[in-house]
RONURO-829501 format. One record per residue (C-alpha): residue in three letters; residue number from 1; x, y, z. Coordinates in Angstrom, 3 decimals. Each point is the difference from the previous one (the first is absolute). Layout:
<sites>
<site residu="Ala" num="NUM" u="X" v="Y" w="Z"/>
...
</sites>
This chain:
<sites>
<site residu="Unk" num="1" u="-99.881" v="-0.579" w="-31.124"/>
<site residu="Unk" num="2" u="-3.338" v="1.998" w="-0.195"/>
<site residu="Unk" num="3" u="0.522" v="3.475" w="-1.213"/>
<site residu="Unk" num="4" u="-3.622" v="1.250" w="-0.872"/>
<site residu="Unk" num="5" u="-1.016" v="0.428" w="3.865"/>
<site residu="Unk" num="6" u="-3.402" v="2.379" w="1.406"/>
<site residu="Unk" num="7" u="2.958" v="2.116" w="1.646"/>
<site residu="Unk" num="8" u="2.181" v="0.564" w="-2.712"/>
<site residu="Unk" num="9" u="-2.353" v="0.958" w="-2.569"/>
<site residu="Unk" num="10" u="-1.516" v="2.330" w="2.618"/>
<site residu="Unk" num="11" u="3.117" v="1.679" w="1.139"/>
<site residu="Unk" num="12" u="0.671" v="0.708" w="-4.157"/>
<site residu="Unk" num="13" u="-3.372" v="1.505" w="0.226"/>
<site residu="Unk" num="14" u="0.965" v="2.071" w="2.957"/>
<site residu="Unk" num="15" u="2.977" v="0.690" w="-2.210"/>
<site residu="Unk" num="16" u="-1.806" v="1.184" w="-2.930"/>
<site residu="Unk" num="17" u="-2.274" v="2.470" w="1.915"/>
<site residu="Unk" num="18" u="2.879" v="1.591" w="1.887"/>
<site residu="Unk" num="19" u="2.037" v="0.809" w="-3.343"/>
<site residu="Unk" num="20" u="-3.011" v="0.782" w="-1.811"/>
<site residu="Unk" num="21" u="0.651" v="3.721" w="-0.218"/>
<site residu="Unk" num="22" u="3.451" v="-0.649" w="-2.392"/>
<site residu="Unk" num="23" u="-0.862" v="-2.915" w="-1.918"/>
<site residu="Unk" num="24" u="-1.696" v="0.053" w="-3.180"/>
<site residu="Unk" num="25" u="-1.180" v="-2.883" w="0.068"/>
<site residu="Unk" num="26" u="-1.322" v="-0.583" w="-3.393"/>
<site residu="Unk" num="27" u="3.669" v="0.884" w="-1.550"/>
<site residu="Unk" num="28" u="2.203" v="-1.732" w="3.214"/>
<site residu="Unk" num="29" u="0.625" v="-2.419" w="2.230"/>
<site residu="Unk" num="30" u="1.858" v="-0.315" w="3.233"/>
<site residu="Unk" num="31" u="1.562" v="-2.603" w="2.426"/>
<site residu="Unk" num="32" u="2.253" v="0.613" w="3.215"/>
<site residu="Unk" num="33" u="1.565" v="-2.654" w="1.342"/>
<site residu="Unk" num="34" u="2.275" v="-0.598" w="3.072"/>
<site residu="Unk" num="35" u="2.753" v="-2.363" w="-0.290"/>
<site residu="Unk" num="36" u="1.539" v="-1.316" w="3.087"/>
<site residu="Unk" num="37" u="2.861" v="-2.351" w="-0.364"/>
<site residu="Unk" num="38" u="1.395" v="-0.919" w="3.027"/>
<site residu="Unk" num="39" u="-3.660" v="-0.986" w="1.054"/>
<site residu="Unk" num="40" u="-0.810" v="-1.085" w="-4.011"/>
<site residu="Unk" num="41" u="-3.081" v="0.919" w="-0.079"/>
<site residu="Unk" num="42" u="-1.690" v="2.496" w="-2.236"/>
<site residu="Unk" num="43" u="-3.169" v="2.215" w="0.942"/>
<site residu="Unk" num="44" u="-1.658" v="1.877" w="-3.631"/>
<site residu="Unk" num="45" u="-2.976" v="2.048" w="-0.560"/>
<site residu="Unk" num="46" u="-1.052" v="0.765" w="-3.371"/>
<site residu="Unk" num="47" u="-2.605" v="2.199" w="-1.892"/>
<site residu="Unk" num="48" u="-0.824" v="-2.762" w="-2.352"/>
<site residu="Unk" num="49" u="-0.701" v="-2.868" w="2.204"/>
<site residu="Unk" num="50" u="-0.277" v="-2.780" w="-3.068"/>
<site residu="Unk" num="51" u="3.541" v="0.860" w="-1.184"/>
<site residu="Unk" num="52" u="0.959" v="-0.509" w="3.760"/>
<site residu="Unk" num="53" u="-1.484" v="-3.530" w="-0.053"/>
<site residu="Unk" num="54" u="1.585" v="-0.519" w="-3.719"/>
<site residu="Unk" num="55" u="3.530" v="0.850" w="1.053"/>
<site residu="Unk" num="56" u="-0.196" v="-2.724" w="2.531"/>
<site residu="Unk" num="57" u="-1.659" v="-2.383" w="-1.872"/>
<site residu="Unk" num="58" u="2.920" v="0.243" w="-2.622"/>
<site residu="Unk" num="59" u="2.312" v="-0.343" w="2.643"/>
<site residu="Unk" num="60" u="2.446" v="3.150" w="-0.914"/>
<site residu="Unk" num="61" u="0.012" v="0.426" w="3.588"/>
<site residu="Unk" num="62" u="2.485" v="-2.881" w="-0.837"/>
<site residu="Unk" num="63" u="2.015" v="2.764" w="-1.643"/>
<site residu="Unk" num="64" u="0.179" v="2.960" w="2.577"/>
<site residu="Unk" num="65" u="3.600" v="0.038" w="-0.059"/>
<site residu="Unk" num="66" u="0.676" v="2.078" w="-3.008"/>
<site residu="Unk" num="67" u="-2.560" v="2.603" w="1.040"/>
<site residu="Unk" num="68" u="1.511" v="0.815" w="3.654"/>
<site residu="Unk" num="69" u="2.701" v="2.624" w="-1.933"/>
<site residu="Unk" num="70" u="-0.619" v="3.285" w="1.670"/>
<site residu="Unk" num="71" u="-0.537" v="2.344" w="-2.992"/>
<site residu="Unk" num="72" u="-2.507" v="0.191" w="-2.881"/>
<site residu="Unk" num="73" u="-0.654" v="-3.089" w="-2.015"/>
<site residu="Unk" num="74" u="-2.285" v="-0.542" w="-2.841"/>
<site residu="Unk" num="75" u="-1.492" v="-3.645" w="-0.069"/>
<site residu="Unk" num="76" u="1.153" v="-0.304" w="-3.958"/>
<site residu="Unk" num="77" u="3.793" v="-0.502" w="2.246"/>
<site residu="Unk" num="78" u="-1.285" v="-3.031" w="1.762"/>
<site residu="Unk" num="79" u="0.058" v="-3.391" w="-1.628"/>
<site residu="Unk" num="80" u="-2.490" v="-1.639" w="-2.712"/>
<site residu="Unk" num="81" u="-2.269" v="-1.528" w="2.618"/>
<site residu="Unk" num="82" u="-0.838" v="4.132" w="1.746"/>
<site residu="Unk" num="83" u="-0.292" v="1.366" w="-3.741"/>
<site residu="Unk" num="84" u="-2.590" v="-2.935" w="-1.181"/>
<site residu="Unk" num="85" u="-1.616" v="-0.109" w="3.038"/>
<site residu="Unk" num="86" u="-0.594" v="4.156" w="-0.105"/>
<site residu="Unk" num="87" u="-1.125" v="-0.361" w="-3.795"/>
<site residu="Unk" num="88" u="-2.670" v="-2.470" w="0.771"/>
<site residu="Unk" num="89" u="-1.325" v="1.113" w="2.800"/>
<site residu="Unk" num="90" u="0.530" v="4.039" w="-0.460"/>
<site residu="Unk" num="91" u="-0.519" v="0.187" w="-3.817"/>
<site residu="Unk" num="92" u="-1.090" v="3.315" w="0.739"/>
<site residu="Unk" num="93" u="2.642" v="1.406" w="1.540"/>
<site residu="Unk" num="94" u="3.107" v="1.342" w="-1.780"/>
<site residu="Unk" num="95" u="2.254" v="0.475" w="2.663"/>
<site residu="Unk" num="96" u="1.126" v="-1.465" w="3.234"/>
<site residu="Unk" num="97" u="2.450" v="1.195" w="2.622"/>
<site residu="Unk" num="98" u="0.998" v="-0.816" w="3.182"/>
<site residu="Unk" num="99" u="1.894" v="2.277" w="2.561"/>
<site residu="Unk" num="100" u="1.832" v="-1.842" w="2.645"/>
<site residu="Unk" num="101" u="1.246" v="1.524" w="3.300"/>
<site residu="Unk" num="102" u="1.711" v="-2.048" w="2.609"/>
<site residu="Unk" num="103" u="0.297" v="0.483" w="3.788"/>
<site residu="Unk" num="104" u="1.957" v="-2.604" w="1.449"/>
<site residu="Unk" num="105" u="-0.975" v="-3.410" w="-0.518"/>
<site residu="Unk" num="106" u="-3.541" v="1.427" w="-1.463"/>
<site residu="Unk" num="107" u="-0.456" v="0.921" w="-3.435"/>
<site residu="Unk" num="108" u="-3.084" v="2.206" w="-0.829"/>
<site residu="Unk" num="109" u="-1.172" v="-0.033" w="-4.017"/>
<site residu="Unk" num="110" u="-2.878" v="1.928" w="-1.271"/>
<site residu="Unk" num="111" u="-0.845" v="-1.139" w="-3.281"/>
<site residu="Unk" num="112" u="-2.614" v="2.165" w="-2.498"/>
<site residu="Unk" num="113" u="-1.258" v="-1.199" w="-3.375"/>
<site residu="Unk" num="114" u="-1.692" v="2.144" w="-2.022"/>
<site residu="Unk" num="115" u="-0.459" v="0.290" w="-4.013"/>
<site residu="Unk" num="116" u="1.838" v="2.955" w="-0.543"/>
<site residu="Unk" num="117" u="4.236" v="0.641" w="-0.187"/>
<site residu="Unk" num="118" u="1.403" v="1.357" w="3.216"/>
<site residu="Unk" num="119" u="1.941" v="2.736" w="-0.239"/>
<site residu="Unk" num="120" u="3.111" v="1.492" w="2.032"/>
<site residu="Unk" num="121" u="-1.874" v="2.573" w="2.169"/>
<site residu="Unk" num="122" u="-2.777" v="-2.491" w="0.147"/>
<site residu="Unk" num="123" u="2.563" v="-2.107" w="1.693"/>
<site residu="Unk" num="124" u="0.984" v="2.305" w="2.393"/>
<site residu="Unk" num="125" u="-3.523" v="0.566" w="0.911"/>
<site residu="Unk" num="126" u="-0.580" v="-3.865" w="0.903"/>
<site residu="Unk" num="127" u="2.924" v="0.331" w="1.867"/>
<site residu="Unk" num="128" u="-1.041" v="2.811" w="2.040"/>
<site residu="Unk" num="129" u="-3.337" v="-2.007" w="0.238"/>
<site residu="Unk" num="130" u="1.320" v="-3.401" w="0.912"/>
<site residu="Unk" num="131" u="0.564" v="1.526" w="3.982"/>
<site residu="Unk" num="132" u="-3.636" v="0.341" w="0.550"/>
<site residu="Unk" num="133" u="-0.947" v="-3.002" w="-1.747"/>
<site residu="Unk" num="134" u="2.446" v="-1.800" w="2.442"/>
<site residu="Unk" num="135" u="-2.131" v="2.121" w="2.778"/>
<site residu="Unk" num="136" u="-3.151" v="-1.577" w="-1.161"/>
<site residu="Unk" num="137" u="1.121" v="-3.484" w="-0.351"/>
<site residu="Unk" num="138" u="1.575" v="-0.171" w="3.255"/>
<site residu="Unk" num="139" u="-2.964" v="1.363" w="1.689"/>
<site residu="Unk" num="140" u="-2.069" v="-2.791" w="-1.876"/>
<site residu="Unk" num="141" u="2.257" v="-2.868" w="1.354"/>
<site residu="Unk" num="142" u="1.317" v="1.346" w="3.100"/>
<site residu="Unk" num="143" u="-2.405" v="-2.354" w="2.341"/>
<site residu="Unk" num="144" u="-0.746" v="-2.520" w="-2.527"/>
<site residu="Unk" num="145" u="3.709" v="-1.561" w="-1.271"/>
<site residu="Unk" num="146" u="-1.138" v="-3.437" w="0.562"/>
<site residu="Unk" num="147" u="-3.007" v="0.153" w="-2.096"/>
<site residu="Unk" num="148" u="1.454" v="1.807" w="-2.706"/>
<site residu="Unk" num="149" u="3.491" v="-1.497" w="-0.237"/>
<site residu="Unk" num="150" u="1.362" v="-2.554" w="-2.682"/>
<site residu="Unk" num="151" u="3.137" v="-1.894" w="0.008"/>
<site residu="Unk" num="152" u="2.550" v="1.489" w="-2.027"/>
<site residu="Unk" num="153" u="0.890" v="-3.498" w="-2.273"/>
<site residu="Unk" num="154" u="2.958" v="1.866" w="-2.001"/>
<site residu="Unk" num="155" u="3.436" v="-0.476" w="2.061"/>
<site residu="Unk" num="156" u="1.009" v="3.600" w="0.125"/>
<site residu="Unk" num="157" u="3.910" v="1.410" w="0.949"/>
<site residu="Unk" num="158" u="0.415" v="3.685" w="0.186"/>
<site residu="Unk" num="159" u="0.052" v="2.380" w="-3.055"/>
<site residu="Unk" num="160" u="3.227" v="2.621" w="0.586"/>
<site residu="Unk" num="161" u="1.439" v="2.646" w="-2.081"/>
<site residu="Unk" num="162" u="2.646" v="-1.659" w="-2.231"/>
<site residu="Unk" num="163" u="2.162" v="2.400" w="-1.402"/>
<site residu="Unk" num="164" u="1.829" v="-0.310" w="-3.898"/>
<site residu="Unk" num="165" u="3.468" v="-1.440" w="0.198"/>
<site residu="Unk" num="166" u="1.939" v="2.931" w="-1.418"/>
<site residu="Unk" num="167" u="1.568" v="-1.271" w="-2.566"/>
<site residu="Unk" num="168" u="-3.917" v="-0.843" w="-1.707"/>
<site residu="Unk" num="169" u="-0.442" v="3.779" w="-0.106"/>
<site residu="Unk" num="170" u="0.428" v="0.660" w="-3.742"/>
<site residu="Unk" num="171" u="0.606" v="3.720" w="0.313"/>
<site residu="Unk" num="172" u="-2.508" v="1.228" w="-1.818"/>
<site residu="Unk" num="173" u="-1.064" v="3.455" w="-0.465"/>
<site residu="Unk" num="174" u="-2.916" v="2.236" w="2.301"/>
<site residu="Unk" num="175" u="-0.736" v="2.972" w="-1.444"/>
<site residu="Unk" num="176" u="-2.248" v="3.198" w="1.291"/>
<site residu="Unk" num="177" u="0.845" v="2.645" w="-1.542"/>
<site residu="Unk" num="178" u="3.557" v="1.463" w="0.240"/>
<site residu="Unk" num="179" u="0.133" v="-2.531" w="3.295"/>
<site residu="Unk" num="180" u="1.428" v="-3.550" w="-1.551"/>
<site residu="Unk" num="181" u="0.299" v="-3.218" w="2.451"/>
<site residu="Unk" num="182" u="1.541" v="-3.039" w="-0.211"/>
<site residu="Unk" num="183" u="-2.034" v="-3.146" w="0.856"/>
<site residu="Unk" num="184" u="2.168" v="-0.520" w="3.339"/>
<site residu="Unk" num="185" u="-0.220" v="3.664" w="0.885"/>
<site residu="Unk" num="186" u="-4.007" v="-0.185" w="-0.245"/>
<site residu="Unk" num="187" u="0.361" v="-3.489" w="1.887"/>
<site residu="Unk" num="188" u="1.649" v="2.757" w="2.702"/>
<site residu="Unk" num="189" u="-2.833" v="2.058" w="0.083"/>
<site residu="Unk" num="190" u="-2.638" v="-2.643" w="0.261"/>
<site residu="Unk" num="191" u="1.523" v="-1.174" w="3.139"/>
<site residu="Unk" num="192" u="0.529" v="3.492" w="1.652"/>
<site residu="Unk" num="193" u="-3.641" v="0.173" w="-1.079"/>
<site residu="Unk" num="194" u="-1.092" v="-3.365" w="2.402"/>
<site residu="Unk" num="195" u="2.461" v="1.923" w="2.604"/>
<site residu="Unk" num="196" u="2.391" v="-2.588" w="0.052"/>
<site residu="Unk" num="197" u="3.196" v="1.318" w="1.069"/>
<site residu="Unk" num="198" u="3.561" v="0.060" w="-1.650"/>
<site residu="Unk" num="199" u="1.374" v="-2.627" w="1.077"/>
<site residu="Unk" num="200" u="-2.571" v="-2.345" w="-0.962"/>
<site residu="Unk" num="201" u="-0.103" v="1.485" w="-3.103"/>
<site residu="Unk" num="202" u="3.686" v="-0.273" w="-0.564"/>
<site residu="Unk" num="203" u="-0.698" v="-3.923" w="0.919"/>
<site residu="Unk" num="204" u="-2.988" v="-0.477" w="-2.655"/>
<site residu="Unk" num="205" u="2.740" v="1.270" w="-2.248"/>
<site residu="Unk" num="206" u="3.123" v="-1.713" w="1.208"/>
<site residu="Unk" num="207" u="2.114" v="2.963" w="0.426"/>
<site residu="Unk" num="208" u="0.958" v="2.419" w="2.697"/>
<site residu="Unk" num="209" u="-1.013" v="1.864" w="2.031"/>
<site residu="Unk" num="210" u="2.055" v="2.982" w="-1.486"/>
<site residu="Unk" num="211" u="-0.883" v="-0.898" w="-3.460"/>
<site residu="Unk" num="212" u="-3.434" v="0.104" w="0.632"/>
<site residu="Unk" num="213" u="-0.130" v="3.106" w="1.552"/>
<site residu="Unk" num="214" u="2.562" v="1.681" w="-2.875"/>
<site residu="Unk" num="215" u="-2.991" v="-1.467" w="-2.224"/>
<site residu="Unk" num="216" u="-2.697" v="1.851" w="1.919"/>
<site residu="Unk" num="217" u="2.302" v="2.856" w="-0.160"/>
<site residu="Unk" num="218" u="0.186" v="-0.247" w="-3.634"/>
<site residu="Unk" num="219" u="-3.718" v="0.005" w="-0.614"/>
<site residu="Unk" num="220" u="-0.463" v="3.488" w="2.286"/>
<site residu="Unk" num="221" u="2.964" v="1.121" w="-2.473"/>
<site residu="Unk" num="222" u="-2.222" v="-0.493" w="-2.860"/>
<site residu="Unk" num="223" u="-3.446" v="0.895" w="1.406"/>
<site residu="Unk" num="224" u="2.151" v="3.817" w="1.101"/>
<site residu="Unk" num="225" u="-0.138" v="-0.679" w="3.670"/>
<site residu="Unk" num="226" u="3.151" v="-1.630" w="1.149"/>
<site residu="Unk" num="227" u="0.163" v="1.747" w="3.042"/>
<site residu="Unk" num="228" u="-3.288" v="0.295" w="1.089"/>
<site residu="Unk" num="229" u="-1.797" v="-2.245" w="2.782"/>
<site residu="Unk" num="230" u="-1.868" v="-3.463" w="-2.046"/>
<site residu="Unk" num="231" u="-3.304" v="2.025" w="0.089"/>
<site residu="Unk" num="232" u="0.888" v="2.381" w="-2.390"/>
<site residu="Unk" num="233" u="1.164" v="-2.678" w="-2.405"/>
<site residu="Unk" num="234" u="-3.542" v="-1.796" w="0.028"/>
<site residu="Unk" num="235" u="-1.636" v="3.243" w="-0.982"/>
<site residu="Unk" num="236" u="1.981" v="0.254" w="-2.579"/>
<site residu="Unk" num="237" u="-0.480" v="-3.898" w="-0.936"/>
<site residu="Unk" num="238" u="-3.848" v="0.494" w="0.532"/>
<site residu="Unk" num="239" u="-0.438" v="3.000" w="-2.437"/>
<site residu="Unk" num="240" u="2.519" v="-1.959" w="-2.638"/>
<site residu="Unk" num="241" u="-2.518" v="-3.047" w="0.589"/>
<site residu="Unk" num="242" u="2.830" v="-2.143" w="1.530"/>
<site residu="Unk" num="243" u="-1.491" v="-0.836" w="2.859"/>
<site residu="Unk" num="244" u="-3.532" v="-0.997" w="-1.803"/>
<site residu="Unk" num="245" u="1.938" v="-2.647" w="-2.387"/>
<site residu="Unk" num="246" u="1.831" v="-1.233" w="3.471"/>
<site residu="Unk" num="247" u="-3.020" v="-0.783" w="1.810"/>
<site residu="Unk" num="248" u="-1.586" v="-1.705" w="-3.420"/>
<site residu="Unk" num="249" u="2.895" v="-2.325" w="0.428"/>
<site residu="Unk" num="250" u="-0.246" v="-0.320" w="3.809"/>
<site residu="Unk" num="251" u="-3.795" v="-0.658" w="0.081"/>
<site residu="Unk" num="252" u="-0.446" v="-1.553" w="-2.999"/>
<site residu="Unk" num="253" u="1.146" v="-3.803" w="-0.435"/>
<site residu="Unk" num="254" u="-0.499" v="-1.584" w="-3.948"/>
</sites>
């Protein structure tokens, strides 16, 4: 198989000059790559076109499995060959995430390097960037799938939310100020958060329906708001910083 090709170092290229504008390149590097798995091939740009040709070479394509988990994942979370292969080939860079979305059978991951730790609101700044990054690289391959494409070599099955069993919830203690959570009633509020709706939140947690909403119930009763519309609970969660450690533990996979 013949990665290093005139048209896919050129489309990187194109890559790199479109994305100039929020890359430092001397402190970071990027990659964006589409993942299609019911066709199984894969289609990646990447502002460091050697590390591109490296990852191949090394075969952790082999390996894609474990990074198509929509969230945040750090590549210290991914087995011994991802961390070796980083260390020898990035010594430079201290840090390496990757943030996965999926849309159907395609998963999109934009990867960025860079020698410096990443931060939360960093984090939510590549996130908000990772849309127009998808722009760009789609607009790169649009006309030009079969030069750019390579087979995706990892057998891949879908990544879905798998919720706790219930009775692995240890009950531990949330605190924020006078507000105090168990670790099933934060569980609760991450869900509400990703807008799933009470009864498949009652199902994540093997209950009912009526227990989970007397436990949704029970959390407005300690945030003041019991009888006020969901909206008025979340401002209260957001000024508490409820909702920040939620979406940490939504976004964020260790």
């Amino acid at each position: 198989m013949e990665i290093n090709t005139p048209q896919r170092a050129r489309a990187s290229l194109l890559f790199s000059d479109a994305i100039r504008h929020v890359l430092d390149p001397d402190n970071q590097d990027v990659s964006f790559s589409f993942v299609d798995t019911s066709l199984a091939k894969v289609i990646a740009f990447s502002t460091n076109y050697q590390w591109h040709l490296n990852y191949w070479a090394c075969n952790l394509d082999k390996g894609m499995q474990q990074r198509l988990i929509p969230g945040v994942k750090t590549w210290q979370s991914y087995d011994y060959a991802h961390t070796a292969i980083l260390k020898k080939f990035l010594p430079d860079r201290k840090t390496k995430i990757d943030i996965c979305t999926r849309h159907g059978d395609c998963y999109e991951i934009m990867s960025l390097s860079c020698n410096y730790d990443i931060d939360f609101n960093n984090i939510c700044r590549l996130f908000s960037l990772k849309p127009r990054l998808s722009a760009v690289a789609s607009s790169l391959y649009h006309k030009r799938q079969d030069e750019l494409a390579l087979p995706l070599r990892d057998a891949v099955s879908a990544n879905r939310y798998t919720a706790q069993p219930r009775d692995t919830f240890q009950l531990k203690k949330w605190q924020f100020g006078h507000l105090v959570f168990t670790d099933l009633e934060i569980d609760t509020l991450r869900q509400l958060l990703m807008c799933r709706s009470v009864k498949e939140i009652a199902y994540a947690h093997h209950c009912s329906v009526k227990v989970e909403r007397h436990r949704i119930d029970n959390i407005k009763q300690k945030a003041g708001c019991q009888y006020h519309p969901n909206s008025a609970l979340f401002d209260i969660l957001n000024q508490h910083g409820v909702i920040q450690a939620c979406l940490a533990n939504c976004i964020i996979y260790r």
